[in-house]
Backbone as JSON Lines, residues from 0, in Angstrom:
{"i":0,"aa":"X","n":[-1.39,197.6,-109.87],"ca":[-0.61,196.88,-108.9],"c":[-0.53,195.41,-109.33]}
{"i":1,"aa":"X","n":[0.78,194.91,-109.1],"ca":[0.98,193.55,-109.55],"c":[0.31,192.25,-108.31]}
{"i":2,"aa":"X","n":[0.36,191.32,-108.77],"ca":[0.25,190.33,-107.55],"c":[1.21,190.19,-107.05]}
{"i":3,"aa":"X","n":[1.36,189.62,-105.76],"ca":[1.98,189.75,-104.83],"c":[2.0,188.34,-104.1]}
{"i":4,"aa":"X","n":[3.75,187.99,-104.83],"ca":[3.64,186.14,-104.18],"c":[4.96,186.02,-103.1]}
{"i":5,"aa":"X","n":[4.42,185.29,-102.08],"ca":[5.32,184.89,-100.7],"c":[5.93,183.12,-101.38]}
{"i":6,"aa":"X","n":[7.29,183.28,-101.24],"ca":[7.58,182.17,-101.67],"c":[8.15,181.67,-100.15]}
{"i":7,"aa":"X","n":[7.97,180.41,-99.56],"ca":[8.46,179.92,-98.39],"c":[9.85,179.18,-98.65]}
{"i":8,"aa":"X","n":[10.6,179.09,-97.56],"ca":[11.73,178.1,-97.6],"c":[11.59,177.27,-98.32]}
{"i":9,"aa":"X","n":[10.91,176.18,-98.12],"ca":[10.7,175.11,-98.86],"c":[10.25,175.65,-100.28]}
{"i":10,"aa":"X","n":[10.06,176.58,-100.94],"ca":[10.19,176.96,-102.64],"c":[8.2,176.72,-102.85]}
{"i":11,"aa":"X","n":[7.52,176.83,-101.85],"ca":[5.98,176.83,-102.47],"c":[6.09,178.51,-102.83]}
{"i":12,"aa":"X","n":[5.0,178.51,-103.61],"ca":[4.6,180.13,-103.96],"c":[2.92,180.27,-103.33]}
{"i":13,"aa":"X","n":[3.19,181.29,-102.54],"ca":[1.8,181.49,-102.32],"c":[1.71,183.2,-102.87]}
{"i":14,"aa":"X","n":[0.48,183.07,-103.76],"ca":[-0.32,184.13,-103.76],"c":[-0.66,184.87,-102.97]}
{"i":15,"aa":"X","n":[-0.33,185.93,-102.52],"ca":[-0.94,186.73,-101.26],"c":[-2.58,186.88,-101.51]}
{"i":16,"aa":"X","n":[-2.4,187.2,-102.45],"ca":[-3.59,188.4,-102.8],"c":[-4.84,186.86,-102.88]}
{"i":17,"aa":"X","n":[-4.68,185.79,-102.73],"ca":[-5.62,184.7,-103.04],"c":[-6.1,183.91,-101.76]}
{"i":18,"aa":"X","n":[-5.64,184.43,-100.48],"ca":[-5.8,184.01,-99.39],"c":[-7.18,184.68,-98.6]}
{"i":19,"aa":"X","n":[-7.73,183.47,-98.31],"ca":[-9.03,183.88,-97.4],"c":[-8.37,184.04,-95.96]}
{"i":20,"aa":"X","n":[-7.43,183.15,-95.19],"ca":[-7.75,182.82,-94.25],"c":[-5.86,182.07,-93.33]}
{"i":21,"aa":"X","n":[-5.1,182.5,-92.58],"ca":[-4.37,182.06,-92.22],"c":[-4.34,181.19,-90.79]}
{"i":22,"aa":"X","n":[-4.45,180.1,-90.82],"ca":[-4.9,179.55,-89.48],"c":[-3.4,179.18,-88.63]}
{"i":23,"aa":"X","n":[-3.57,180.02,-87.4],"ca":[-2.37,180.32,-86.88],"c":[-2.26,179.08,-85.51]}
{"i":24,"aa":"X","n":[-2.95,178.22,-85.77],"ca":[-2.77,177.13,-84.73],"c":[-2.39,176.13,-85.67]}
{"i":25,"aa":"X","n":[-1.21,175.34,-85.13],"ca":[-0.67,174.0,-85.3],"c":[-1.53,172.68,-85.65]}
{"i":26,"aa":"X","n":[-1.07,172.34,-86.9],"ca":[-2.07,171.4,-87.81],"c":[-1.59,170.15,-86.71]}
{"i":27,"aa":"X","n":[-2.18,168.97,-86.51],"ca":[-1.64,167.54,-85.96],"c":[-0.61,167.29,-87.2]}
{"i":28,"aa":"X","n":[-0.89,167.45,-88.62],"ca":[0.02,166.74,-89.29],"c":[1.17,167.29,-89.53]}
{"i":29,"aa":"X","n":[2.48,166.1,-89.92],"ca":[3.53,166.44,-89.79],"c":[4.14,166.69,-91.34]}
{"i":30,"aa":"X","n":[4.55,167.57,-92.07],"ca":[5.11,167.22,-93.2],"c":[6.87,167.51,-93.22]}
{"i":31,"aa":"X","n":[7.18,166.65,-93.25],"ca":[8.97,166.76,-93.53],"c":[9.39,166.91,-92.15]}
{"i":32,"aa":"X","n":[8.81,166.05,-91.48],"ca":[9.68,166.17,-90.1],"c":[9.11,167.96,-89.08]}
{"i":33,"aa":"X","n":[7.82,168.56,-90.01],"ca":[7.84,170.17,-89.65],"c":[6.54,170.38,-89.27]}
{"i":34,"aa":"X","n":[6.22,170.84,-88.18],"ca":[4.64,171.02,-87.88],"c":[4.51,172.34,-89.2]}
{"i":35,"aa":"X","n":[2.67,171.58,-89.21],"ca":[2.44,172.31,-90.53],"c":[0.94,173.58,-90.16]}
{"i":36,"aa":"X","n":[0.99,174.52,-90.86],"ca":[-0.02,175.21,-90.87],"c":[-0.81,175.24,-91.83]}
{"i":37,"aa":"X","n":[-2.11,175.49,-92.09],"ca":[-3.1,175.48,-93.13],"c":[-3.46,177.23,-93.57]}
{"i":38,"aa":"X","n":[-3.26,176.69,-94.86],"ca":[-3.77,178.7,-95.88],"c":[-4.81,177.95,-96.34]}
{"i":39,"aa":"X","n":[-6.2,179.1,-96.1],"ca":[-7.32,178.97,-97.08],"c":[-6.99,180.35,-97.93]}
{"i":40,"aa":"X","n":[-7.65,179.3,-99.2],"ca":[-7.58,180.16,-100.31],"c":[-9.23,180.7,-100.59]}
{"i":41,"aa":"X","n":[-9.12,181.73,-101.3],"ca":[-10.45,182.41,-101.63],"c":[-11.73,181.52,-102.55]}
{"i":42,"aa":"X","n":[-10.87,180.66,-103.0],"ca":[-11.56,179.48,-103.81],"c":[-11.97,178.18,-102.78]}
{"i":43,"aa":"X","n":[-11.48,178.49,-101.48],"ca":[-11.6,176.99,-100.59],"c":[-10.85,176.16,-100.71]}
{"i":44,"aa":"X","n":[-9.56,176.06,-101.65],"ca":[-8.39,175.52,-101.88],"c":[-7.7,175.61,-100.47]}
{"i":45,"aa":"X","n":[-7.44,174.6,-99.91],"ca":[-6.24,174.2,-98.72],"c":[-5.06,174.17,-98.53]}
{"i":46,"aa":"X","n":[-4.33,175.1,-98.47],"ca":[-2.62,174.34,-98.6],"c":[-2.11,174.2,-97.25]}
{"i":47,"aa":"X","n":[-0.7,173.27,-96.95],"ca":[-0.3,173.55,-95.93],"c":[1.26,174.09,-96.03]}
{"i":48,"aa":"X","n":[1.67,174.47,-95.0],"ca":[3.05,175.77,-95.35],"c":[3.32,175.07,-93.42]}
{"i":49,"aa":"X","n":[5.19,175.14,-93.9],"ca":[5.6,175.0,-92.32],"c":[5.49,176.07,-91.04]}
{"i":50,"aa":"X","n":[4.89,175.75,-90.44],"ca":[4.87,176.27,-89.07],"c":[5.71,177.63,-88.81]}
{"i":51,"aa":"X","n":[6.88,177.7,-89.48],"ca":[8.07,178.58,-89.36],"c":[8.13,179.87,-90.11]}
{"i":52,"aa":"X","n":[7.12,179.23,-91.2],"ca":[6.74,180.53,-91.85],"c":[5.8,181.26,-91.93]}
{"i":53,"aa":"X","n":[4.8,181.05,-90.55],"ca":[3.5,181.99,-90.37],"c":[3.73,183.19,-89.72]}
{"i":54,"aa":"X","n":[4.73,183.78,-89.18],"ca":[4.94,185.09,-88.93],"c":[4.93,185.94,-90.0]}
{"i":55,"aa":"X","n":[6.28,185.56,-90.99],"ca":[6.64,186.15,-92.06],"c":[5.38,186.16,-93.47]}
{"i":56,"aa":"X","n":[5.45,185.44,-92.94],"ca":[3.63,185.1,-94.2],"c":[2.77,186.3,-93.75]}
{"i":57,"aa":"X","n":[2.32,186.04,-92.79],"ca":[0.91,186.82,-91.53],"c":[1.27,188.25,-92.12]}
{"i":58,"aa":"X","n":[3.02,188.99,-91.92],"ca":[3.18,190.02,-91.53],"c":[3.08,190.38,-93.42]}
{"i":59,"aa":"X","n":[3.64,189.57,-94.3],"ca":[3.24,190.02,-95.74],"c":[2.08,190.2,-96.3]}
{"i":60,"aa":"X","n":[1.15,188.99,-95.61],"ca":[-0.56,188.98,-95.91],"c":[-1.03,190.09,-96.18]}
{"i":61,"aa":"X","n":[-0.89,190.86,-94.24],"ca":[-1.14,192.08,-93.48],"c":[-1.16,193.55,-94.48]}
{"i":62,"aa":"X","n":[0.43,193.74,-94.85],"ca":[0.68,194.34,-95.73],"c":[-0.02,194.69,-96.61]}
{"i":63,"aa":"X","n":[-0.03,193.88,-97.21],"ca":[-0.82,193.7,-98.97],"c":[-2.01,194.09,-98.68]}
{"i":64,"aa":"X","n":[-2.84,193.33,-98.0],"ca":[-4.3,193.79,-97.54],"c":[-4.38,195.25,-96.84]}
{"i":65,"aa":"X","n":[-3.71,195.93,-96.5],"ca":[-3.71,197.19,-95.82],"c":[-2.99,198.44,-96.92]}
{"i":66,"aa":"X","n":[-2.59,197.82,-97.98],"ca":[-1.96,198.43,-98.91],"c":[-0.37,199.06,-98.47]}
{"i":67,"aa":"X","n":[-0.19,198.57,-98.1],"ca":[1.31,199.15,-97.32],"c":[2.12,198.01,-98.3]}
């Protein structure tokens, strides 16, 4: 099986398969005018991803980890 990358609107690539942790509450900070959410990575690496795309993220995560 290949890896498995979620690319967001804004053109980040996230690794599915490298995620510890999707934190589904609203960061205070603002990036680009967009409330932001935080991905932990399996390494403790931080990213943040807009607000808009934690459904569609969550529901690909889900997937992958469940093998579906």
């Amino acid at each position: 099986m290949g890896r498995a990358i979620y690319e967001t609107q804004d053109k980040q690539l996230i690794p599915l398969d490298d995620i510890q942790h999707i934190n589904a509450r609203y960061n205070e900070a603002m990036k680009d005018s967009h409330q932001t959410l935080t991905i932990i990575y399996k390494d403790g690496m931080k990213v943040t991803i807009p607000a808009t795309e934690y459904d569609n993220l969550h529901k690909c995560w889900d997937a992958r980890r469940n093998g579906r």
